[in-house]
BALUM-854577 format. One line per field, with one value per residue (C-alpha): residue number from 1; residue in one letter; x, y, z. Coordinates in nm, 2 decimals, always signed. Example, Ala and Ser with C-alpha at 12.3 -4.5 7.8 and 13.67 -1.06 7.14 Angstrom:
REM BALUM-854577
seq <- [1; 2] .
type <- [a; s] .
X <- [+1.23; +1.37] .
Y <- [-0.45; -0.11] .
Z <- [+0.78; +0.71] .
REM end
This chain:
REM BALUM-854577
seq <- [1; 2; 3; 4; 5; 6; 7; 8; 9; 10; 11; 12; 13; 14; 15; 16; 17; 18; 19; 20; 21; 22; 23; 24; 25; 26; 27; 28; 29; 30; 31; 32; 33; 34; 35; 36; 37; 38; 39; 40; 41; 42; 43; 44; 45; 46; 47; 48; 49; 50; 51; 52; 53; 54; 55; 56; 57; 58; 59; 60; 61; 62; 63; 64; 65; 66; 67; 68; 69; 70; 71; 72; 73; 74; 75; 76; 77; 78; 79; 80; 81; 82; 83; 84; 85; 86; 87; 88; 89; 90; 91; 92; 93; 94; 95; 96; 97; 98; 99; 100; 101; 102; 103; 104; 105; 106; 107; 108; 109; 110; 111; 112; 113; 114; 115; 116; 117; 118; 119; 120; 121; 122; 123; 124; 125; 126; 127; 128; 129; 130; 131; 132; 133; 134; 135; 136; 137; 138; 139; 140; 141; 142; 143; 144; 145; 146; 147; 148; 149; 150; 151; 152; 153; 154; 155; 156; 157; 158; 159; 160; 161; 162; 163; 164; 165; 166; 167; 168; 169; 170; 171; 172; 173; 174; 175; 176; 177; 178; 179; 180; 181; 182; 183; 184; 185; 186; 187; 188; 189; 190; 191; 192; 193; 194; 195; 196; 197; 198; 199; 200; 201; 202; 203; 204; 205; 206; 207; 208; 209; 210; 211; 212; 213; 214; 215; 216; 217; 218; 219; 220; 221; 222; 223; 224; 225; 226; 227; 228; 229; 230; 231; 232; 233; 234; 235; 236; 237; 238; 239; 240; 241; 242; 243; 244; 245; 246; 247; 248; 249; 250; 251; 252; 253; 254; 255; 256; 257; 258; 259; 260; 261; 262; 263; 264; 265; 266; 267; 268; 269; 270; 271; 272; 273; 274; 275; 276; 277; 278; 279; 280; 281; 282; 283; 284; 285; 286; 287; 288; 289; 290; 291; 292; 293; 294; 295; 296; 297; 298; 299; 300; 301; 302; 303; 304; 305; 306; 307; 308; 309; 310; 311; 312; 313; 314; 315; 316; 317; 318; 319; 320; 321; 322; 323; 324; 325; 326; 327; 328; 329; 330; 331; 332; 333; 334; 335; 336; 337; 338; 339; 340; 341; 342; 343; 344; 345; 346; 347; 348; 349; 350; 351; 352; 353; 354; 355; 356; 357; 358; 359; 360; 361; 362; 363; 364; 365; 366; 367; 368; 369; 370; 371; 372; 373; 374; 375; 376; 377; 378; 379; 380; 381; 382; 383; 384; 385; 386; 387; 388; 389; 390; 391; 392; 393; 394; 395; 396; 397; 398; 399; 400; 401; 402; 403; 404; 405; 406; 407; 408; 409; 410; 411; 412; 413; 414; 415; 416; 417; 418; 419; 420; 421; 422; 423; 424; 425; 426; 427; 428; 429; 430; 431; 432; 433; 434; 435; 436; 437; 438; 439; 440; 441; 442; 443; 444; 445; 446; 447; 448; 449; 450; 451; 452; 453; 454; 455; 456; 457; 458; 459; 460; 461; 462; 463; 464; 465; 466; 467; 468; 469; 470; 471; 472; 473; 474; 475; 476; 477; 478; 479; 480; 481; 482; 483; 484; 485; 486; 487; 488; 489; 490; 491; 492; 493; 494; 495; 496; 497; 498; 499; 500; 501; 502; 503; 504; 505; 506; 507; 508; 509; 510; 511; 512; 513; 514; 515; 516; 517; 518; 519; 520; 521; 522; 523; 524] .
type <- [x; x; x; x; x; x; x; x; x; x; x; x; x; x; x; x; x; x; x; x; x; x; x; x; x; x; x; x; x; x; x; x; x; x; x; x; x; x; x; x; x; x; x; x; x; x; x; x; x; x; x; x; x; x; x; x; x; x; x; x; x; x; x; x; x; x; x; x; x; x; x; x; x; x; x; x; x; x; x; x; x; x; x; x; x; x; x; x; x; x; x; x; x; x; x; x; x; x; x; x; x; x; x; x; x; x; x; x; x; x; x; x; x; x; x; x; x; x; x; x; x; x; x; x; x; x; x; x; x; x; x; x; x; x; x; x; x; x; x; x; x; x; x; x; x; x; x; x; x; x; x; x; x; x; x; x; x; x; x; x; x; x; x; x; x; x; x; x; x; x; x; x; x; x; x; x; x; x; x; x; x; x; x; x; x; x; x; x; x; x; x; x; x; x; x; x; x; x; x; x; x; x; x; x; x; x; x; x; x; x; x; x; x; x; x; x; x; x; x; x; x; x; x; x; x; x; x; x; x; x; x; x; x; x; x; x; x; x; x; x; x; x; x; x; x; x; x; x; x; x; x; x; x; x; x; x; x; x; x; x; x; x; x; x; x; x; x; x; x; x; x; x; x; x; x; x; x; x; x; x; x; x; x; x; x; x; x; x; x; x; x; x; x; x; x; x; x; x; x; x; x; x; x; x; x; x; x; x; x; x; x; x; x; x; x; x; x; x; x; x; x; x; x; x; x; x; x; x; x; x; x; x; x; x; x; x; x; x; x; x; x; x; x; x; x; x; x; x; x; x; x; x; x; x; x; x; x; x; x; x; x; x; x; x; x; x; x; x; x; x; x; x; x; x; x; x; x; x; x; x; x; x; x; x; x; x; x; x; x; x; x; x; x; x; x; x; x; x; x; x; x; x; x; x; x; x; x; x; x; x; x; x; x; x; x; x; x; x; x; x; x; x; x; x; x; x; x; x; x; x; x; x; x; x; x; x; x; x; x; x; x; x; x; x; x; x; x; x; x; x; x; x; x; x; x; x; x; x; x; x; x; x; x; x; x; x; x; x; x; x; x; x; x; x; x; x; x; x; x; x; x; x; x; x; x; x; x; x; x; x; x; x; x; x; x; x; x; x; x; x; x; x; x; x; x; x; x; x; x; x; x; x; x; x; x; x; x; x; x; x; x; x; x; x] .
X <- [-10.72; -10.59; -10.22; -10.24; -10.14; -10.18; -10.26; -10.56; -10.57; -10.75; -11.01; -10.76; -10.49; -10.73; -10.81; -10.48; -10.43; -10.71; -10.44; -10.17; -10.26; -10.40; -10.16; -9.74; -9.81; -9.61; -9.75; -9.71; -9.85; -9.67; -9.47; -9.59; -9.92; -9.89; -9.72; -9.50; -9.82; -9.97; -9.65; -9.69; -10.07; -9.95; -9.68; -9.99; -10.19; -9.94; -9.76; -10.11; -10.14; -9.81; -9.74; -9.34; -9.28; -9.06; -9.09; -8.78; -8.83; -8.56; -8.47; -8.16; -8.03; -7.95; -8.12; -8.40; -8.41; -8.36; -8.69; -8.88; -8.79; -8.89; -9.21; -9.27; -9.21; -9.43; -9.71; -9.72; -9.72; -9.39; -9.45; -9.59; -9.30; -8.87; -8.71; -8.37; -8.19; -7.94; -7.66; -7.30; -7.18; -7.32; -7.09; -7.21; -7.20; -7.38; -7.68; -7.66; -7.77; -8.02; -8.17; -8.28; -8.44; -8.56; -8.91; -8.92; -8.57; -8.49; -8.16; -8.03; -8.03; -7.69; -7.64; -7.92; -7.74; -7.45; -7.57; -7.76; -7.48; -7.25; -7.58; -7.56; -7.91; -8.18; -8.51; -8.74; -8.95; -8.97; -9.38; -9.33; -9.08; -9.06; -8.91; -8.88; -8.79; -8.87; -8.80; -8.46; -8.54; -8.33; -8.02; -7.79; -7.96; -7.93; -8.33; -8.32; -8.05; -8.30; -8.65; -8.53; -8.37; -8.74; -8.97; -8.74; -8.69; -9.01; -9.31; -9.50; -9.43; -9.55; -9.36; -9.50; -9.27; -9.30; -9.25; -9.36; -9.28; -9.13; -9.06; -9.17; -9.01; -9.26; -8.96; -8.82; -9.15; -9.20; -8.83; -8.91; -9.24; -9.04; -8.79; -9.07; -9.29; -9.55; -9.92; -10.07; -9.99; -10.19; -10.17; -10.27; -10.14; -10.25; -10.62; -10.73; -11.06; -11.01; -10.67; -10.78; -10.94; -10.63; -10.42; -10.32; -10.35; -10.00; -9.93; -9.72; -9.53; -9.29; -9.03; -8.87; -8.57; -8.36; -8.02; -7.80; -7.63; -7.27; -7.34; -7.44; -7.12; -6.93; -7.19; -7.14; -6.73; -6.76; -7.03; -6.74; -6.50; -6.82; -6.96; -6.59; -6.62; -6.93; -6.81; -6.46; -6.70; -6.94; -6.63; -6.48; -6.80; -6.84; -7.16; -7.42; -7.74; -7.86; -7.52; -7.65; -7.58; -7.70; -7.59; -7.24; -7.22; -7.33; -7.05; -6.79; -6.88; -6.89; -6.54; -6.39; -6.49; -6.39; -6.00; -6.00; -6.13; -5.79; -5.92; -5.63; -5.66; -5.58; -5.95; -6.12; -5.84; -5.87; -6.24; -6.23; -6.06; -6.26; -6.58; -6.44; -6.38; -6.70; -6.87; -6.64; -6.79; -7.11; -7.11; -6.93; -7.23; -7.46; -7.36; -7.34; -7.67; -7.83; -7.63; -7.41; -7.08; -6.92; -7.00; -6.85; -6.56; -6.50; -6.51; -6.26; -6.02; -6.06; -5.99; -5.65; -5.54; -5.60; -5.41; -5.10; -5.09; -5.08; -5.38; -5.46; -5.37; -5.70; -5.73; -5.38; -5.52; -5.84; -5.73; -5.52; -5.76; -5.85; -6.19; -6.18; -5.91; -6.14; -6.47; -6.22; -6.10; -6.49; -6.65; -6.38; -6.47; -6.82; -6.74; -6.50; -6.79; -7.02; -7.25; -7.40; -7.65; -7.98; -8.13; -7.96; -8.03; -8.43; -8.39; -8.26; -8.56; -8.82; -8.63; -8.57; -8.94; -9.11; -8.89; -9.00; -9.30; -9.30; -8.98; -9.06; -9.11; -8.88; -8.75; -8.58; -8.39; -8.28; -8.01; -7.81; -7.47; -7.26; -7.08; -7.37; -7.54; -7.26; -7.26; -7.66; -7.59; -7.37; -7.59; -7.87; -7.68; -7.60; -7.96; -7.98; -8.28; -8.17; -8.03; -7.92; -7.74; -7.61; -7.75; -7.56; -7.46; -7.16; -6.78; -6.63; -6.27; -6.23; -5.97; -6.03; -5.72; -5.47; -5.77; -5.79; -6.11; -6.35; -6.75; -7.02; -7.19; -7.19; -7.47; -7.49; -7.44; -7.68; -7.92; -7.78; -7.89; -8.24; -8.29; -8.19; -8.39; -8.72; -8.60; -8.58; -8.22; -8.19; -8.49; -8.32; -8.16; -8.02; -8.00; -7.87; -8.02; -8.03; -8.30; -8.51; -8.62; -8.72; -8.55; -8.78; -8.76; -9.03; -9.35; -9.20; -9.36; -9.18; -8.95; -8.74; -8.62; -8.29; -8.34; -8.59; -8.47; -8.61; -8.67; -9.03; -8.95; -8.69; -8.96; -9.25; -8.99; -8.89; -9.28; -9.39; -9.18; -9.42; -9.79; -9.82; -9.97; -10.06; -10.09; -9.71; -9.60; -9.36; -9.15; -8.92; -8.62; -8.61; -8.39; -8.50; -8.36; -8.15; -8.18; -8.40; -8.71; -8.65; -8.59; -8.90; -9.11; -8.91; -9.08; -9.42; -9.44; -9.26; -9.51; -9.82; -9.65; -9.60; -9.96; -10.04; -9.83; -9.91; -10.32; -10.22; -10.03; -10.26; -10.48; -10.26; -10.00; -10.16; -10.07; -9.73; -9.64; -9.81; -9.49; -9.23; -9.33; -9.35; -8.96; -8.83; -8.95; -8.74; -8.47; -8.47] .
Y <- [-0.19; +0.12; +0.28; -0.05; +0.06; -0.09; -0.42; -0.59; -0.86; -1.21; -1.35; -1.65; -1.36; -1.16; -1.50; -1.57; -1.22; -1.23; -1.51; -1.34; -1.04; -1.24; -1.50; -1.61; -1.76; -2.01; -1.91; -2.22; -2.16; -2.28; -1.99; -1.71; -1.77; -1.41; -1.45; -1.11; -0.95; -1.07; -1.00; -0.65; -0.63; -0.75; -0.47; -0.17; -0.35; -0.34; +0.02; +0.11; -0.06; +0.03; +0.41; +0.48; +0.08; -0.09; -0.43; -0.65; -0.86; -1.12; -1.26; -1.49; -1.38; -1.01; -1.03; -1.16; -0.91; -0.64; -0.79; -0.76; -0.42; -0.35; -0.48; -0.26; +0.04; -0.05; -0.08; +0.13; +0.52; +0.70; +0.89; +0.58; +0.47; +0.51; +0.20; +0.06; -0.24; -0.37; -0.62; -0.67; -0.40; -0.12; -0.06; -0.14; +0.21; +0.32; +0.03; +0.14; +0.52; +0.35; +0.19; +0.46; +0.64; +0.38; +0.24; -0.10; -0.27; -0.51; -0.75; -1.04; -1.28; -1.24; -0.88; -0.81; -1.13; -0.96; -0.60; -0.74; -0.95; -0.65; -0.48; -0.22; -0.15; -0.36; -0.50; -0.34; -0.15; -0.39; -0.47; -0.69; -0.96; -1.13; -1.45; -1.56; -1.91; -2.00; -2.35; -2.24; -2.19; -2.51; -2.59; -2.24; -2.03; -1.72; -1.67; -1.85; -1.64; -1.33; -1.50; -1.60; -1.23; -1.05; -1.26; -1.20; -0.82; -0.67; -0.46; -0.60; -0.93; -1.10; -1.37; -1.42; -1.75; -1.79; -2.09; -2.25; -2.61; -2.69; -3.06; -3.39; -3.44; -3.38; -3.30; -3.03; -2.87; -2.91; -2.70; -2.47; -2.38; -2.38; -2.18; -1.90; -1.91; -2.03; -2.06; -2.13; -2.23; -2.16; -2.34; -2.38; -2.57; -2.63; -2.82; -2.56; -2.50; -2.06; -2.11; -2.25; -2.03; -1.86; -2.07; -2.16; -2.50; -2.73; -2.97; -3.26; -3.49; -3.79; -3.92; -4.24; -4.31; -4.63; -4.68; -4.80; -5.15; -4.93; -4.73; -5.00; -5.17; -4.92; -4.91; -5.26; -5.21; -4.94; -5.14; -5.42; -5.19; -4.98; -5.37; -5.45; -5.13; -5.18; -5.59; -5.41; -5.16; -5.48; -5.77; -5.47; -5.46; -5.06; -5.08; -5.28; -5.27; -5.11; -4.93; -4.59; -4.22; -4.12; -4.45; -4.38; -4.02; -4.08; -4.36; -4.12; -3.88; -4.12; -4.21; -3.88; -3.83; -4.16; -4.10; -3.71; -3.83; -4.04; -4.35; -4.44; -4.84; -5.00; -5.11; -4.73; -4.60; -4.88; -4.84; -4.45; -4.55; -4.77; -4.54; -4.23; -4.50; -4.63; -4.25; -4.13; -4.45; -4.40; -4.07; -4.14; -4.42; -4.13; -3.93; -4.20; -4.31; -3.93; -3.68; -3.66; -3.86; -3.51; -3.47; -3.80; -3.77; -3.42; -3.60; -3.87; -3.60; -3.46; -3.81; -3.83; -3.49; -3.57; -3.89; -3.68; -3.45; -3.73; -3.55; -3.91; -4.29; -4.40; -4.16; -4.33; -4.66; -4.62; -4.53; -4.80; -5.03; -5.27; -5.20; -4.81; -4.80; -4.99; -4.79; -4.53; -4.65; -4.76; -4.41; -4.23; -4.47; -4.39; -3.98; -3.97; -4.16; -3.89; -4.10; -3.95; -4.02; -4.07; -3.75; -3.56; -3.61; -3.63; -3.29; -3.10; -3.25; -3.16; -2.82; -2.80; -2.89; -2.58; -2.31; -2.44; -2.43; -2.11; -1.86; -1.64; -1.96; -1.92; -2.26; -2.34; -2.65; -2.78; -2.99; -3.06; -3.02; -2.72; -2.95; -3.12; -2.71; -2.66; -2.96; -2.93; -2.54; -2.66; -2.90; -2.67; -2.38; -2.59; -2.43; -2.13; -2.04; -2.16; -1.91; -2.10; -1.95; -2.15; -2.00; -2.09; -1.97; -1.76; -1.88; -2.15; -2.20; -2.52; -2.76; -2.98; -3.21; -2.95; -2.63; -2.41; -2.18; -2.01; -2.12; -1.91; -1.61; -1.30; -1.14; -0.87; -1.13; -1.35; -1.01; -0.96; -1.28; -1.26; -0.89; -1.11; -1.36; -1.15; -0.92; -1.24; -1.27; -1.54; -1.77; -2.05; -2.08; -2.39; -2.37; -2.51; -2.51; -2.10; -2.07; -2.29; -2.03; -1.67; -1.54; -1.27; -1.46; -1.41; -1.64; -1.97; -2.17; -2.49; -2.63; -2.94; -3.16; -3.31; -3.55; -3.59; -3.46; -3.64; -3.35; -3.23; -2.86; -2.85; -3.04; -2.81; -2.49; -2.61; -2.71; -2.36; -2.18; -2.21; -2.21; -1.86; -1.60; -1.79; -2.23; -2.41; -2.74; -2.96; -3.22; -3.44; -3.68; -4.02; -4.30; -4.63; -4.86; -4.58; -4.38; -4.14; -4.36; -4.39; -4.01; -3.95; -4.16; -4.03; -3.70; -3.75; -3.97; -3.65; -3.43; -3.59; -3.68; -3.29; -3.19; -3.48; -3.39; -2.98; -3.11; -3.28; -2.93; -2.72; -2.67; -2.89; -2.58; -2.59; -2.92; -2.86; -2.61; -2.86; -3.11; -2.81; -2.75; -3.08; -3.13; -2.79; -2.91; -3.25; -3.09; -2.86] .
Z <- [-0.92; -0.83; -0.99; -1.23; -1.53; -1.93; -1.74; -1.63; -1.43; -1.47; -1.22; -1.07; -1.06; -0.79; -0.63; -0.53; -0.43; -0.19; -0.06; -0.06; +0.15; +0.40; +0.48; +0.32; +0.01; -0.23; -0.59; -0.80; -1.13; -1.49; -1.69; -1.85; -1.66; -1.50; -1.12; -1.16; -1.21; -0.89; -0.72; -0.90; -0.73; -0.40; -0.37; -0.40; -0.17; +0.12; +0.03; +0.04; +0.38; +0.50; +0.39; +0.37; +0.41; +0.13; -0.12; -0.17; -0.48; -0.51; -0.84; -0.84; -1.13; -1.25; -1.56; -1.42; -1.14; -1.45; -1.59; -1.27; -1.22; -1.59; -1.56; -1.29; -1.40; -1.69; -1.49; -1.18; -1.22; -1.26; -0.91; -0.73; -0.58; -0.59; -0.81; -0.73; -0.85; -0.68; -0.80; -0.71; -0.94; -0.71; -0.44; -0.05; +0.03; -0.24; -0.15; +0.16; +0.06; -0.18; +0.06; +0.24; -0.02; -0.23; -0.23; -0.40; -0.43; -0.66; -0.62; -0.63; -0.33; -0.25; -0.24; +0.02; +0.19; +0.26; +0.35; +0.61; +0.71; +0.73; +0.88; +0.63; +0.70; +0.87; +0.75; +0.95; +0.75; +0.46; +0.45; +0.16; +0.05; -0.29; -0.38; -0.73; -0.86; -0.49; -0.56; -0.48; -0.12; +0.02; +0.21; +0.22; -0.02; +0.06; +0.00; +0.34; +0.52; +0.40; +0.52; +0.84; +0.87; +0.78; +0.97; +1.27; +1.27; +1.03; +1.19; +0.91; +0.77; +0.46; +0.24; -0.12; -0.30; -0.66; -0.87; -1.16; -0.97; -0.65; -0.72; -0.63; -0.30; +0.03; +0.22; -0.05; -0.05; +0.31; +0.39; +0.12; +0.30; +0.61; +0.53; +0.41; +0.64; +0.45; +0.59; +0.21; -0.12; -0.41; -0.72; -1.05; -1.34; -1.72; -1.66; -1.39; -1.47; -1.45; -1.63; -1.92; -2.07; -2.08; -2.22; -2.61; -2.72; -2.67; -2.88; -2.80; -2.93; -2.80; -3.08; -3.05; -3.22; -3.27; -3.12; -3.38; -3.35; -3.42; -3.12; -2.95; -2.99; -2.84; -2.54; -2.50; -2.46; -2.23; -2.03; -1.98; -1.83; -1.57; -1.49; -1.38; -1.15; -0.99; -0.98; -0.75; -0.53; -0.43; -0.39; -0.15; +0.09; -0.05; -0.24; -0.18; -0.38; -0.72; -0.89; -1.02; -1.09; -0.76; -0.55; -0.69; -0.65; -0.30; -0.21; -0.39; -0.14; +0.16; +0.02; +0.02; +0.41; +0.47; +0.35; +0.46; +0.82; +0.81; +0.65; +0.40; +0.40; +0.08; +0.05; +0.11; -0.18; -0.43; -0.38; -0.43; -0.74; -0.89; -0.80; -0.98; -1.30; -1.25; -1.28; -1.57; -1.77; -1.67; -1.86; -2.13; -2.17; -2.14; -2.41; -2.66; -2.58; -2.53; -2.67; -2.99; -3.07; -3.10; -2.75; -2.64; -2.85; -2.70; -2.34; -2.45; -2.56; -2.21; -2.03; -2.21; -2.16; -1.79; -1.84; -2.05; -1.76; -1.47; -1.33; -1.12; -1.18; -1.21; -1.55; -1.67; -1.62; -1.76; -2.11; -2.16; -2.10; -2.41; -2.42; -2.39; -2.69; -2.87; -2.81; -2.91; -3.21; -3.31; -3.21; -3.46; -3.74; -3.71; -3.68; -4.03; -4.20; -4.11; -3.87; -3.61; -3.30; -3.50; -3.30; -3.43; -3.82; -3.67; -3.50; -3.82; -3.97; -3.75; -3.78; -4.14; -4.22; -3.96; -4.15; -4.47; -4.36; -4.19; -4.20; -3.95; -3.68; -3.36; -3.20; -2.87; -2.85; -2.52; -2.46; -2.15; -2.22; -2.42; -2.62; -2.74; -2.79; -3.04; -3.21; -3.29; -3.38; -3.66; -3.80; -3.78; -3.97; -4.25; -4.37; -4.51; -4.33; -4.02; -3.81; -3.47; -3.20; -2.91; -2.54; -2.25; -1.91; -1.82; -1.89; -1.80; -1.91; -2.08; -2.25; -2.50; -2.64; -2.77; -2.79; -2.44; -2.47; -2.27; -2.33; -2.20; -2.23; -2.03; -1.93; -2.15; -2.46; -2.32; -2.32; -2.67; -2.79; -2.70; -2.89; -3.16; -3.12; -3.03; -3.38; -3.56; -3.68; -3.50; -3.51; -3.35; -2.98; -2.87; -2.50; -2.20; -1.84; -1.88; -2.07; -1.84; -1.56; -1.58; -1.88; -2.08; -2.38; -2.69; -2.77; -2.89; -3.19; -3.11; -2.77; -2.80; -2.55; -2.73; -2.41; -2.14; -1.80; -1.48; -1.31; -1.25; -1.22; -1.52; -1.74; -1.64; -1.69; -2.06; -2.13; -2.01; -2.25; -2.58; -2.58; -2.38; -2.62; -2.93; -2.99; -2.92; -2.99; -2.77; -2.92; -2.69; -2.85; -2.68; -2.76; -2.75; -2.50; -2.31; -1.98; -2.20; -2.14; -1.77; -1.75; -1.95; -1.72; -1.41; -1.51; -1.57; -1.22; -1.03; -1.20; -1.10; -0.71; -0.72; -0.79; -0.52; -0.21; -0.28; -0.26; +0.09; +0.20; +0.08; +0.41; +0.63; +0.74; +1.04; +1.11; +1.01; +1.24; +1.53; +1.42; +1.36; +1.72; +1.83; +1.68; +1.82; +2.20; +2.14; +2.03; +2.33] .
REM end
């Protein structure tokens, strides 16, 4: 292709191209399987097409949009076009200059949001927009703000959405189509027959792991008190049904509207109450039965501070409830004997026995919460040739029992970390959400799951981060008995419904705009 530069492309890279130039396209192909690149080829194509025009390549992070813009000036010719990034550090007057004179513009979402808001400059002459991590493309998102903007006022529209997975809901992927504009998707995933030959073997591996009869105890006592709960919220005509995570959530909210549409009977606020208990218990049950007892310890510490500080009665209450001073008094036994969840003894394994193997192996760990990030760190150090860092998001203050402290990383540290992790001084990250979409980070030997997720696209994001340039291994943690095996399975049934309900898209959009018609007509 011509002005490609150091790069060649690969024949289902020029397929989807062909698509792509024709018609708005949602790109769903796994990570590291190439979609800047075709973004990349997409941009020459229409500045070819459109002389003087300009690409906006959205990235919803800075360092991600940093990456983009990277890549691209790898690739293209010096003189082939004028580079800007633009983030929220750059003034709106200065944007507004470097937009006229820039040729390919890359930002985050909520910059270009707000110029175009403050109609700091139009969208007219854009020929190309770029939309990474388009699963984001739901509800507010700016992304949306910014489609809706460009297919209104452009001369010469066309959409390209990138993901590695949209999810497994028809709706999601029918709004984030929607909201794009999309007349095609093309995807591909690991068994695509002109992708594999691309790809380096993955091996995988599920762990199960016994929950301890200790742990169980204290699981059992908590139990009491969230059964009581759920026991109030049906007795009060509230909740009716299955009591879950998202069933409670969801009556919390319907609470909350309830009392601040002037609802305050003694039911409604009893009910809101018990609800709130109900969800604190349910998480504190999580992170005995997924996470560390560090991690659950940390959380009571944060209950009784809230307690201490009358932050709300149902808090006060809560703690001096027989059963929660009891899983108290257990879980504190168990820590100053040196018992911990099972995992975690597993993971250092599983750890300890790669570097042994092979010093130079790099590992990313993945875990859901910081607390549990720094508590796996720890262990992990304790070898010598373990070199763990923990990778998280940006600060968030935090108190824990008599400690205040920020936890987080800023951008440039979290930049920092991975130098050190691609130079090797670090050889182990153990991440949170963060380092689940986009990030530039260097071929992985091994990922770990400290706990399945039940979301397709976070599953499909962690999987794709080893297994790119040479053969990977994936290893998830799953406790026995516990929400990890219906997380696991939640997974791998949203995985295979998202390959399904794209295979029914793909073809149908025509069909789709007959009902978006159908619905705008009613509504009118």
């Amino acid at each position: 292709m011509d002005f490609l530069k150091d790069v060649s492309p690969r024949e289902y890279q020029e397929k989807i191209l062909e698509t792509c130039i024709k018609k708005n396209c949602l790109v769903v192909l796994p990570t590291g399987l190439g979609k800047t690149l075709i973004a990349l080829m997409l941009t020459i194509e229409r500045m070819k097409a459109f002389p003087g025009e300009k690409v906006v390549f959205l990235a919803p992070t800075k360092p991600l949009a940093e990456q983009h813009q990277v890549y691209f000036k790898k690739h293209l010719p010096e003189l082939f076009g004028e580079m800007q990034l633009f983030t929220g550090s750059v003034d709106a007057p200065t944007r507004k200059k470097l937009w006229q004179t820039s040729d390919i513009i890359f930002s985050t979402p909520q910059c270009v949001a707000n110029d175009i808001r403050n109609n700091l400059y139009d969208l007219n002459d854009v020929c190309l927009l770029i939309e990474d991590e388009a699963h984001r493309c739901v509800k507010n998102y700016d992304y949306n703000i910014i489609a809706k903007r460009y297919m209104e006022q452009s001369k010469n529209p066309r959409i390209i959405g990138l993901t590695a997975s949209p999810g497994s809901d028809f709706a999601k992927i029918k709004e984030i189509c929607k909201n794009l504009s999309i007349e095609e998707v093309e995807i591909r995933t690991r068994d695509s027959e002109d992708v594999k030959e691309y790809l380096q073997e993955l091996n995988f591996e599920a762990i199960k792991i016994d929950f301890p009869p200790e742990m169980l105890e204290i699981k059992l006592l908590l139990k009491k008190i969230y059964d009581k709960k759920v026991e109030e919220l049906k007795n009060r005509k509230l909740l009716w049904g299955v009591a879950n995570k998202k069933t409670l959530l969801e009556l919390q909210s319907k609470i909350i509207r309830m009392i601040t549409t002037g609802n305050k009977n003694f039911n409604v606020l009893a009910g809101a109450s018990s609800c709130a208990t109900a969800i604190k218990i349910q998480h504190a049950i999580e992170l005995l039965e997924t996470q560390t007892l560090y991690s659950l310890q940390q959380y009571f510490f944060n209950l009784f501070e809230q307690a201490k500080n009358n932050k709300s009665k149902a808090i006060q209450h809560l703690v001096k409830q027989e059963e929660f001073t009891k899983s108290y008094a257990l879980l504190n036994e168990l820590l100053s004997k040196n018992i911990e969840h099972p995992k975690l003894s597993k993971l250092k394994e599983i750890v300890d026995s790669a570097m042994e193997e092979n010093e130079k192996t790099k590992i990313l760990i993945f875990t859901q919460y910081r607390d549990t990030a720094a508590r796996i760190c720890k262990e992990l150090n304790s070898n010598k040739k373990v070199k763990a860092k923990v990778f998280v998001g940006q600060a968030k203050k935090t108190t824990r029992g008599k400690e205040k402290n920020e936890s987080g990383l800023s951008q440039k540290e979290q930049q920092s970390m991975i130098r050190e992790f691609s130079s090797g001084e670090v050889n182990s990250l153990v991440a949170t959400s963060i380092g689940e979409e986009g990030l530039d980070l260097p071929e992985i030997n091994i990922v770990i799951f400290y706990e399945p997720v039940p979301s397709a696209i976070r599953t499909i994001q962690r999987r794709g981060r080893t297994a790119r340039l040479a053969p990977g291994k994936l290893i998830i943690l799953i406790t026995k008995g516990t929400r990890d095996e219906i997380y696991y399975w939640t997974s791998f049934q949203k995985e295979k419904k998202m390959h399904k309900i794209i295979g029914e898209l793909k073809g149908n959009f025509e069909l789709i705009k007959k009902e978006e018609k159908s619905e705008k007509q009613k509504t009118l």
